[in-house]
N, C-alpha and C positions, 0 to 999 in steps of 0.2 A: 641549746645544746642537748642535743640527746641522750638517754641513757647509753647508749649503745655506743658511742662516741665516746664519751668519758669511759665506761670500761675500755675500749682498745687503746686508748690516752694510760689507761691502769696498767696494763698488760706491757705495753710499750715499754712503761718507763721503767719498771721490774725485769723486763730485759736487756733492758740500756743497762741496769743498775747490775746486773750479777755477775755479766762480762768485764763491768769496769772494776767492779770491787774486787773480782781476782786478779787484776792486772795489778791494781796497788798492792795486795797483799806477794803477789808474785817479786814485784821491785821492793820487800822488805822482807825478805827470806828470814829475819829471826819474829817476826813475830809471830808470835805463839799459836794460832791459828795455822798459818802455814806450818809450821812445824810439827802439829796435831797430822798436818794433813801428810805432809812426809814419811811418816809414821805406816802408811799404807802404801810403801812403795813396794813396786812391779816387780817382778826379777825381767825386765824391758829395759833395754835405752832409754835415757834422761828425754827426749820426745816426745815416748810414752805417757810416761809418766807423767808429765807436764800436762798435757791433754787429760790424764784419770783426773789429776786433783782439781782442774777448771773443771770438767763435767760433775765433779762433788759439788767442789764450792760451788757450782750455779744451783743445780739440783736445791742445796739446802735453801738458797738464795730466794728460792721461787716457791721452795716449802712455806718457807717464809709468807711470803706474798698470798699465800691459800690461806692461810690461816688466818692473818688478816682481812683476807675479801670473804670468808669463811665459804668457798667456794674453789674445791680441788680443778674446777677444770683451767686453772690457773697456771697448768703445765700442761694442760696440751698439748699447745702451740712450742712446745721445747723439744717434741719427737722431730720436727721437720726443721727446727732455727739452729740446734747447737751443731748439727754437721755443718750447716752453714757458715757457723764463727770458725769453725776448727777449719776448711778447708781454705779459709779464706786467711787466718792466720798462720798456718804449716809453713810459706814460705818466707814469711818474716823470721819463724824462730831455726830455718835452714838457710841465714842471711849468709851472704858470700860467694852466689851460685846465683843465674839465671833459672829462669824457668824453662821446661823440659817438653815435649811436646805430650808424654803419658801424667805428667799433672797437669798438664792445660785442661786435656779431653777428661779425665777425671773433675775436675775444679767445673769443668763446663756441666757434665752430666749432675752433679752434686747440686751445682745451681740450679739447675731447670728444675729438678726434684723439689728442692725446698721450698722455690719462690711461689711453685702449681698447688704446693700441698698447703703452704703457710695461706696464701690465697685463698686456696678452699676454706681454709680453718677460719678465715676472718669473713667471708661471705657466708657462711652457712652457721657463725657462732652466735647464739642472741643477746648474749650481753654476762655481765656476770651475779644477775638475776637468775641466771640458766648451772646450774649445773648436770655433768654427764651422767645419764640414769643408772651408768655400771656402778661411779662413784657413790652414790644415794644408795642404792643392793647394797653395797660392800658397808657401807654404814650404817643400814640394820639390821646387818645378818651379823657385824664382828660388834656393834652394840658399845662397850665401856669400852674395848681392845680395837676401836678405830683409829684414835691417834697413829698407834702403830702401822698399822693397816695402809693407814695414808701417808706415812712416811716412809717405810720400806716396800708395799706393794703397790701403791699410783704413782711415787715419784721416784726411787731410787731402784726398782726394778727397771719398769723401763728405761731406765738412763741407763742400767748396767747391758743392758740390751743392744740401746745405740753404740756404747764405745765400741763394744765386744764386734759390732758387724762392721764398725770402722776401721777398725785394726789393718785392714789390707790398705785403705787409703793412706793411715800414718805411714803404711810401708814403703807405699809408693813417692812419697814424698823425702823419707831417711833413704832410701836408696834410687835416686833419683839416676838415670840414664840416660843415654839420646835413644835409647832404644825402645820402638814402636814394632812390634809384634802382631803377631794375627790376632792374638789373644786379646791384642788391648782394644784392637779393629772390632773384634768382636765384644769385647766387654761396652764400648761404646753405644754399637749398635742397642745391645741388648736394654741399655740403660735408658738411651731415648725412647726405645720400644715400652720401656718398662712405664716410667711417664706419660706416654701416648696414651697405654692399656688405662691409666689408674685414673688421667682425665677425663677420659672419655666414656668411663664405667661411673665417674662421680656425677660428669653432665648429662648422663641418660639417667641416673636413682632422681635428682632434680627434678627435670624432667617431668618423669612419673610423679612425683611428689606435688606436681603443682598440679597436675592432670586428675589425679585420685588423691583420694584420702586416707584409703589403707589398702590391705589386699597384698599382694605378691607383686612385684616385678617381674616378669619373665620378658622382658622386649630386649634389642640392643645388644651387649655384653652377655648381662644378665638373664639369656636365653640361655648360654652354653655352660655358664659358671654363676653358682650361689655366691660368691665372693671375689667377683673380677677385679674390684679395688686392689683387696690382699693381695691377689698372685701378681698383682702389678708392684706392689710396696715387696713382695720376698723378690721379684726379678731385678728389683736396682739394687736390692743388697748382693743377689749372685753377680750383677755387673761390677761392682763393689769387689769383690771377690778376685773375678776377673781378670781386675788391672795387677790386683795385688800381684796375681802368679805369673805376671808377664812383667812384672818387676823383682823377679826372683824368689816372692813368700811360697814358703813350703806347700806344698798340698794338706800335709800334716804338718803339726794340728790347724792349719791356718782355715781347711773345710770349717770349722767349728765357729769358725765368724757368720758364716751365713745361714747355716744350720740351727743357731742357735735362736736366728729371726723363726724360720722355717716352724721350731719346734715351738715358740711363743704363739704362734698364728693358729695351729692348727691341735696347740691342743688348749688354748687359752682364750684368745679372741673370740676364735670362729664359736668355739661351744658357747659360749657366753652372748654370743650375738643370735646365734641359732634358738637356743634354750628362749628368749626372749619374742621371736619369732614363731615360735611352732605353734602359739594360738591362732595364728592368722587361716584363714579358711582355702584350702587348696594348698598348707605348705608342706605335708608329707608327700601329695601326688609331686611336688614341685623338687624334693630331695630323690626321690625316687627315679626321678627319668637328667634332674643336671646335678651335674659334678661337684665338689667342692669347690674347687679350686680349677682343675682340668674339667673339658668337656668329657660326659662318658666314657666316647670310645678311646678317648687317651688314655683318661684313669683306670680302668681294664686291665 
């Protein structure tokens, strides 16, 4: 049995383990834990909220789990799995009601997203021998102050990320309709499209990767856009979005759900992937003539 095998055997069962352990603590509402967690309630619908204190308790849950494998990339795999738990749980905890034809197509898009990306994450991950190079930076640049580091900025930033760009989904599901809008036609469209864009920009980086050894990508996607993955992962959260305002969420502040993916990518990721990148030979001619995110004459 492989190393490699046993780590996702690790992984696996740290994620079986953090959804199950907040469901008991959920069915014992006084214990202390939960009640710690209560303590951070929403000015939101009991829904809401429900969803915040699961996305804590896993977070910690999988904190957990790093610290023990002493290997942060131990959360990953929880940017693409927990919309997964929550859009698959929403109609359980809105028990009494059928399902709706704008949570199906929601539930559908949500799925294809997590199953392509969790996919990728397990095909391209090497075991938890490997950890992510940003994480290892972040650990000798913040030095004695990495505990912290690793518990509020690898694991519970981006959690507060995911909720925050799911919020139009809880919404769609608390105020569920028969109503199917142009909006949500389009919000669909945009989210397979958006999946399409982020598979098919990760099957050409492979690709290259297997073909060269370093160097620049410029083929495929990655002719038009430095970052064709991203613009694919910020278009399923404006699909995300979407649905929400075709199920009656505000324009305000409800923008601020997708916005807030938008503003992580582009002033956090991308610098950070970029900064890493710029040694490589031809990658200023290479920022120079493609886009961030958009091809040139878009971003113009």
């Amino acid at each position: 049995m492989g190393k490699r095998f046993i780590g996702l055997l690790t992984v696996l069962f740290w994620y079986i383990l953090a959804p199950y352990s907040f469901i008991q603590l959920f069915n014992w509402p006084q214990n202390p834990v939960f009640r710690v967690l209560t303590m951070l309630e929403l000015p939101l619908p009991p829904i809401y909220n429900i969803i915040f204190y699961a996305t804590l308790w896993m977070t910690v849950v999988i904190f957990i789990a790093s610290i023990l494998a002493r290997n942060s990339s131990m959360y990953d795999a929880y940017w693409s799995v927990a919309p997964l738990y929550f859009v698959l749980v929403l109609p359980l905890l809105n028990s009494g009601y059928e399902l709706h034809w704008n949570e199906i197509l929601i539930t559908f898009v949500i799925v294809a997203w997590s199953v392509r990306l969790t996919g990728n994450w397990i095909y391209t991950w090497p075991g938890l021998h490997h950890q992510d190079w940003r994480y290892t930076a972040l650990r000798e640049k913040s030095k004695w102050a990495y505990p912290l580091v690793n518990f509020f900025g690898i694991h519970l930033f981006p959690t507060l990320m995911v909720f925050i760009a799911f919020i139009p989904a809880i919404y769609v599901f608390n105020n569920a309709s028969y109503h199917v809008g142009w909006l949500t036609i389009l919000a669909t469209v945009v989210g397979l499209a958006a999946v399409l864009l982020q598979g098919t920009a990760d099957y050409q980086m492979h690709q290259f990767r297997r073909r060269r050894s370093g160097g620049v990508n410029k083929s495929g996607l990655w002719k038009y856009s430095r970052h064709p993955n991203y613009l694919g992962e910020i278009l399923l959260w404006v699909s995300v979005y979407l649905f929400g305002l075709d199920a009656g969420m505000p324009f305000w502040p409800g923008i601020l759900c997708p916005l807030s993916m938008v503003l992580m990518f582009v002033f956090i990721s991308i610098p950070m992937m970029e900064k890493r990148q710029a040694h490589k030979p031809g990658w200023q001619e290479y920022v120079a003539n493609t886009g961030m995110l958009l091809p040139k004459r878009f971003s113009k």
